[in-house]
C-alpha positions in Angstrom: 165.9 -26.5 166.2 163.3 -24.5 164.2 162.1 -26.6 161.0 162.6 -24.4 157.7 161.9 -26.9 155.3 159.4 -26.0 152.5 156.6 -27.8 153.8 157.0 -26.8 157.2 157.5 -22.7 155.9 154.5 -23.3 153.9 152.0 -25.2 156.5 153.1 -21.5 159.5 152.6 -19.2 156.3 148.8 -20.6 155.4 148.0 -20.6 158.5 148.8 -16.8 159.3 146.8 -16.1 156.0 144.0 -18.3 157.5 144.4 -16.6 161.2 144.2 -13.6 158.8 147.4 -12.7 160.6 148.7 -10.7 157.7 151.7 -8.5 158.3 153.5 -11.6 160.0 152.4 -13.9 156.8 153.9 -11.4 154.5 157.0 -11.1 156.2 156.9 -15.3 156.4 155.8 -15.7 152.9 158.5 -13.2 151.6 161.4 -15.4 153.6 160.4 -18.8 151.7 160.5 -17.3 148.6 163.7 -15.8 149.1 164.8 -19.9 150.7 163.0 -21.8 147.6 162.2 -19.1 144.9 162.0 -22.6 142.8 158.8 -24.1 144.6 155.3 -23.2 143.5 153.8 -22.8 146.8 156.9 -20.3 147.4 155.9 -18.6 144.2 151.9 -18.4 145.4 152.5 -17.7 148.9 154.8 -14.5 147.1 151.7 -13.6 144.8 149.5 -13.5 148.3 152.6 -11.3 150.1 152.0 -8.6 147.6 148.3 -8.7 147.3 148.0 -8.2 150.8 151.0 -5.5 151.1 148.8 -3.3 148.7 151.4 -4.2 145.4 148.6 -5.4 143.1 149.7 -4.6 139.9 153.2 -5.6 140.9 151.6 -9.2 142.4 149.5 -9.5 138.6 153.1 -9.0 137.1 154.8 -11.4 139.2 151.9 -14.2 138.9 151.4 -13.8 135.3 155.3 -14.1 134.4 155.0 -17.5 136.7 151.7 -18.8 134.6 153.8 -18.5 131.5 155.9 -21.2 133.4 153.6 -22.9 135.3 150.7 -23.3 133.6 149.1 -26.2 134.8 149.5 -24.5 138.6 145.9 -24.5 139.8 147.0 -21.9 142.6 148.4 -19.1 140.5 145.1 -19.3 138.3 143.0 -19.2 141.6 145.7 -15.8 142.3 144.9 -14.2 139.2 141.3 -14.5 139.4 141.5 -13.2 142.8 143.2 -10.2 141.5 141.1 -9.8 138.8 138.6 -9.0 141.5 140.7 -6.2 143.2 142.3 -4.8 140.9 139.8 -4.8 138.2 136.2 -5.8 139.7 136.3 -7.8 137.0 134.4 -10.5 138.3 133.6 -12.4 134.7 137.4 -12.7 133.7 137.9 -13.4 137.4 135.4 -16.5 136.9 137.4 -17.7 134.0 140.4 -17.9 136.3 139.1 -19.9 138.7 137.3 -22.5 136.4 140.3 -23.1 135.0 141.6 -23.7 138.2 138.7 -25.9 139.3 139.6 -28.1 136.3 143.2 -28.1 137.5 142.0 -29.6 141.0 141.8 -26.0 143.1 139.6 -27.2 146.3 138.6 -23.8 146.9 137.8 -22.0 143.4 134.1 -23.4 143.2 133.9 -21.5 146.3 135.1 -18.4 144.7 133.3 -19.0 141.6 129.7 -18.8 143.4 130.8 -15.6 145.2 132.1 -13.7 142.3 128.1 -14.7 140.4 126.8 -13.9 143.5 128.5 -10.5 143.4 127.4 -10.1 139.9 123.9 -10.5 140.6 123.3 -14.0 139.4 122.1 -15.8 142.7 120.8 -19.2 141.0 124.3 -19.6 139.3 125.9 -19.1 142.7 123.5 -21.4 145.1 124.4 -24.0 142.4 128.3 -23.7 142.4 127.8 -23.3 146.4 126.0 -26.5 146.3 128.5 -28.3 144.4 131.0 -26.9 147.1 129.0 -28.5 149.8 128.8 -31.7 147.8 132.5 -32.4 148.0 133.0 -30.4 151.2 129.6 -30.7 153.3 131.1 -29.0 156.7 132.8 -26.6 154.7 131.8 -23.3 156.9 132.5 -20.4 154.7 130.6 -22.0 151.8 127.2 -22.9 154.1 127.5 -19.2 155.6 128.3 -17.7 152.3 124.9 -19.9 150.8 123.4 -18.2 153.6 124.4 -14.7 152.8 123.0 -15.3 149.2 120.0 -16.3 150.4 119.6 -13.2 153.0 120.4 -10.7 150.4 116.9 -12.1 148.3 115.0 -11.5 151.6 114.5 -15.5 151.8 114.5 -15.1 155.6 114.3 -19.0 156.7 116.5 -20.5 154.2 119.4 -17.6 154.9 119.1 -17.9 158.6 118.8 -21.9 158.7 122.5 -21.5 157.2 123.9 -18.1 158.4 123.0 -19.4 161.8 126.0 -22.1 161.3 128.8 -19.4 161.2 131.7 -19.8 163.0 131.4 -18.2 166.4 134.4 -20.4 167.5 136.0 -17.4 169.4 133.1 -16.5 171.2 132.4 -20.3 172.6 134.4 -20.0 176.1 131.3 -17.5 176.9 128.7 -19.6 177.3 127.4 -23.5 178.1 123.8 -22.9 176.8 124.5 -21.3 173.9 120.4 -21.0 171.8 119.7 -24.1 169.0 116.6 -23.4 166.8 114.7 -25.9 168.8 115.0 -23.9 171.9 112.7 -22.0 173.8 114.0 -18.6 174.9 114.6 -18.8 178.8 113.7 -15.8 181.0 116.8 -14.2 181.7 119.0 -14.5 178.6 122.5 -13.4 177.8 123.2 -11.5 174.1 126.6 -11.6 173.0 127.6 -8.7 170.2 129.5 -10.5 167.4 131.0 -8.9 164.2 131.2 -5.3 163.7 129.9 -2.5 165.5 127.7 -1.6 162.8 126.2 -5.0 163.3 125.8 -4.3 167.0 123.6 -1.3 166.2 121.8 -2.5 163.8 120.3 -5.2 165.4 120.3 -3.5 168.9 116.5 -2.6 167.6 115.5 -6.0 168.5 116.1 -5.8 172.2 112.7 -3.8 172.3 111.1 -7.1 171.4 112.7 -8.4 174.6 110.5 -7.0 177.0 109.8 -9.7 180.1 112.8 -10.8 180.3 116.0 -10.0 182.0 118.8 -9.4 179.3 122.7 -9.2 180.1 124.4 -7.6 176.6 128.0 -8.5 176.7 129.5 -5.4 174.0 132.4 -4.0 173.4 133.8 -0.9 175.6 133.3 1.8 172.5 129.2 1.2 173.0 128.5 0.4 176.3 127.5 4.1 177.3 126.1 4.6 173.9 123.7 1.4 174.3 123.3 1.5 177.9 121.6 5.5 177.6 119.3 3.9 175.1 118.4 1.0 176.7 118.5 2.0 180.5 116.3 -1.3 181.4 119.3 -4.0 179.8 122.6 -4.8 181.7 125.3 -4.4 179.5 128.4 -5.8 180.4 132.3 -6.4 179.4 132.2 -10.1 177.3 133.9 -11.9 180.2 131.1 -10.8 182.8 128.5 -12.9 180.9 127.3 -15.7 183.6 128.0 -18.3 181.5 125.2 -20.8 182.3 122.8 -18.1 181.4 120.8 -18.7 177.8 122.9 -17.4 175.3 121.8 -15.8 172.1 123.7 -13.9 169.2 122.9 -10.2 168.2 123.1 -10.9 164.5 120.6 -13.8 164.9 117.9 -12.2 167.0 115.8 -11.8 164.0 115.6 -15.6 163.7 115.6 -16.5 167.3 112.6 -14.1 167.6 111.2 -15.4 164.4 110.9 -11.3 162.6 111.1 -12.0 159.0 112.5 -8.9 157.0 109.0 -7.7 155.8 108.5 -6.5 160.0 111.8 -4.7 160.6 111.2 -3.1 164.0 112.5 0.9 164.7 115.9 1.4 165.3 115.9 4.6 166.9 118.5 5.6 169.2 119.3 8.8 170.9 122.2 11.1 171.7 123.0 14.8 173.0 124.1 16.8 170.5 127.5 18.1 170.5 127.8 22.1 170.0 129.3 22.5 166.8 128.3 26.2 165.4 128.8 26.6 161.3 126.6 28.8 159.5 127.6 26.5 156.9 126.2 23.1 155.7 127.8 21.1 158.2 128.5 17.6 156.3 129.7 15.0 158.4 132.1 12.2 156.2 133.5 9.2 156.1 135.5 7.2 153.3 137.0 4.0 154.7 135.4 0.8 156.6 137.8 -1.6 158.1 137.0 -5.0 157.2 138.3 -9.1 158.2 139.2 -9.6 154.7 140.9 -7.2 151.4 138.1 -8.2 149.4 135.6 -6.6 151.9 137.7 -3.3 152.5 138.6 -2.9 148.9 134.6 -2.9 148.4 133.8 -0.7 151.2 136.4 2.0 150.7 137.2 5.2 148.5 139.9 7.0 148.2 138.9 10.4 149.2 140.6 12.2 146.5 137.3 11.3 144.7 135.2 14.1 147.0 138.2 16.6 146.3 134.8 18.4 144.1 132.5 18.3 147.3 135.5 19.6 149.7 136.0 22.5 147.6 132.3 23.6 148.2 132.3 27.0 149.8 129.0 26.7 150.7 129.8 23.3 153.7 131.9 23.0 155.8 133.3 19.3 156.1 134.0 17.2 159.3 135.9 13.8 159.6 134.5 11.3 160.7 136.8 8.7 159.8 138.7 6.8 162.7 141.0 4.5 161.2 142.2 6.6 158.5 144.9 4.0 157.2 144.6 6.6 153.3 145.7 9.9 154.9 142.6 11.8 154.4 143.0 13.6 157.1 146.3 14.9 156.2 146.0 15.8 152.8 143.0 17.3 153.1 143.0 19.8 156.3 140.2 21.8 155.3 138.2 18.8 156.7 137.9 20.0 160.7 138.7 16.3 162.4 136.2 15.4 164.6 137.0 11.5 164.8 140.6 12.4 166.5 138.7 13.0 169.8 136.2 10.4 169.5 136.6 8.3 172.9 133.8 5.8 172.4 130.4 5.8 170.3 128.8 8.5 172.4 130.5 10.8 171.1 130.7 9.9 167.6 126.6 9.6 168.0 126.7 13.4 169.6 128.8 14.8 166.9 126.6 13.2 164.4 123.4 14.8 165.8 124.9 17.7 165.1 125.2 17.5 161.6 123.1 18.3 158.7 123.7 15.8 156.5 126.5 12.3 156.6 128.5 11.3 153.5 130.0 8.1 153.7 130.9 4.4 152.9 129.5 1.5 154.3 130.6 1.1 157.9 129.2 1.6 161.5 129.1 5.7 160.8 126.4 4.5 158.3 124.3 2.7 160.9 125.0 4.8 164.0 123.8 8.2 162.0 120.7 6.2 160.3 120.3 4.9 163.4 119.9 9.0 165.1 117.6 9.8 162.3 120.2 11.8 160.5 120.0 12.5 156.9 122.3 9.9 155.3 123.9 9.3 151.7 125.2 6.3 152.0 127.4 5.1 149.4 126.8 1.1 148.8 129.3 -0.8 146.5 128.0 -2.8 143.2 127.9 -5.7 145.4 126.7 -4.4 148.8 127.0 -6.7 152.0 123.2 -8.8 152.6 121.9 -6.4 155.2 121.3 -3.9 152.5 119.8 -6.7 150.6 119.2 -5.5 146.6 117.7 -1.6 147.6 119.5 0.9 145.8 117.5 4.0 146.9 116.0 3.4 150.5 116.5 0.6 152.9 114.0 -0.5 155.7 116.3 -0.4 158.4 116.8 3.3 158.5 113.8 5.9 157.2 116.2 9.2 157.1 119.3 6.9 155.1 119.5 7.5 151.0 121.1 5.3 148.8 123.7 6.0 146.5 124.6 2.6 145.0 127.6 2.1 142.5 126.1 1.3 139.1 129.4 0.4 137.7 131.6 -2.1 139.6 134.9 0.5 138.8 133.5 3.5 139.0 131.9 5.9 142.0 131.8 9.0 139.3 128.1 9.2 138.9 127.2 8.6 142.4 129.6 11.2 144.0 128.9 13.4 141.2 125.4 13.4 142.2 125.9 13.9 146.2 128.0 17.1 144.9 125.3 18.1 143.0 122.6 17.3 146.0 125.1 19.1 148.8 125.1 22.3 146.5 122.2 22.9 146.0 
């Protein structure tokens, strides 16, 4: 007999918003409320339903009608700052919230409270309300990776990596018995495994050059095996499973600290495609508007709606191609005089050959970003008010690609003045 009490609804509903499971939390979430539209943790775990089904304003509503009730609830003030952040980037009002729901005994809102400073620039601030997170809650993993992160993005290579290191990398541990500690020495023949994105992947794929000596097994994902193995014809790359996995095992996001390469010696990180034949005698502009992300805080940061360019697709002097993959906001659709490219993309080869054909590359923050730095093509690269720690605090140039310009958001709402001035820049 299935258990639909309130507790046990609520325990199955947190944890598909932990799993990040979201379209079966919703659905969950939205079935308590309608069994015990009375309970509080009904009421929050309706707030989250809507936040995550894109009904913002509609979840603010529907949270602030509840606070007039509730107001001593320490999980709808923790809501409401949280959607003071998406809906408003309105990360000082958002702080307010979640004080108020740190005094109210919220576990979590210190946690929130140093990331929404840290967003805002104010990196002392944060590392102290991180701290005080780590007092209460020393294993606490998203608060010593997220200390890390704040570190990172001032360039404080050891203190960063000394905590970023400590990530969770749970899915990735049936790969390996030997995975690398940061009192090991690096064995001979060593096994990388690619975590996060695949803009991560090629960013720090430079680092393999610093490899040389040793045999190297790169267990990747299928979309850049040909891509990486063309570039690096010397290293074995591999499906994850393949990995040996008694074989020394390092992480491609940490290379930098395993091989001790502080951010002041960023090595190349050329790479190398065919070019695709794609004949124009326009300004071919290659674009791309939407990252996916783990979490809505991340995407919402990392996207724009491409309604925004509607100045720079009317251009008659360019001609623009898609690039974008995952188009979850219809570009492509509404906007057909964008010639799709990304609808025949089969892997990153030929998203790095269509590239190389290009003159210049709009777009957002995601692997398009990396993978045309990474070619040497000329790059605007639109970074969010509070960009991710690989971009560190640049807002012009970045040392990780020479032919990438920055375009970063000066107001946290906003993108009018940057897109404005990549119009201008395409135009001319």
């Amino acid at each position: 007999m299935i258990d639909d009490s309130v507790e046990a609804l609520n325990a199955f509903v947190t944890i598909l918003f932990n799993k990040r499971e979201y379209k079966k939390a919703v659905e969950m979430a939205e079935k308590m409320y309608e069994f015990y539209p009375n309970d509080i943790r009904s009421i929050v775990n309706k707030v989250k339903a809507l936040t995550h089904s894109g009904k913002m304003f509609e979840a603010e509503k529907f949270c602030l009608e509840n606070l007039q009730k509730y107001q001593d609830s320490a999980s709808l003030w923790f809501q409401m700052g949280f959607l003071q952040e998406l809906i408003y980037c309105n990360d000082e009002k958002a702080i307010e919230c979640y004080k108020v729901a740190a005094e109210l005994g919220n576990a979590a809102a210190e946690y929130n409270i140093a990331v929404a400073l840290q967003k805002l620039g104010k990196f002392s601030e944060a590392e102290k309300y991180y701290k005080q997170m780590l007092e209460k809650f020393p294993d606490d993993i998203n608060a010593i990776t997220s200390l890390g992160m704040c570190y990172l993005t001032q360039k404080k290579f050891k203190e960063g990596y000394d905590l970023y290191f400590k990530r969770d990398k749970s899915k990735f541990k049936d790969l390996s018995e030997n995975f690398w500690q940061p009192e090991d020495e690096l064995a001979d023949e060593i096994n990388i495994i690619c975590d996060q994105g695949f803009g991560d992947h090629i960013m720090f794929s430079r680092y393999f050059r610093l490899l040389k000596g040793k045999k190297v097994n790169v267990g990747t994902r299928e979309a850049l095996k040909e891509l990486f193995q063309n570039n690096f014809p010397e290293i074995n790359f591999v499906k994850y499973e393949e990995l040996n996995p008694k074989i020394h095992t390092v992480f491609i996001t940490d290379l930098p600290y395993v091989l001790d390469v502080d951010f002041n010696n960023i090595p190349a990180g050329d790479l190398e495609a065919a070019p695709a034949e794609i004949r124009n005698d326009k300004l071919k502009v290659g674009f791309c508007w939407e990252a996916g992300a783990a979490g809505i805080r991340t995407m919402i940061n990392r996207t724009i709606n491409v309604k925004f360019f509607e100045k720079m697709l009317e251009l008659e002097n360019i001609q623009v191609y898609s690039f974008q993959v995952d188009d979850t906001l219809g570009g492509n659709d509404r906007y057909p005089q964008m010639i799709n490219l990304a609808k025949d993309f089969k892997n990153f080869s030929d998203t790095a050959s269509a590239l190389e054909a290009m003159d210049v590359v709009v777009t957002v923050d995601t692997s398009v970003a990396h993978l045309a730095g990474a070619l040497g093509v000329k790059t605007f690269l639109l970074l969010p008010y509070a960009a991710d720690w690989r971009w560190f605090r640049d807002s012009k140039t970045t040392p990780w690609y020479k032919s990438v310009e920055i375009f970063k958001q000066t107001d946290c709402i906003s993108w009018e003045r940057e897109i404005k001035e990549i119009v201008k820049r395409i135009s001319n």
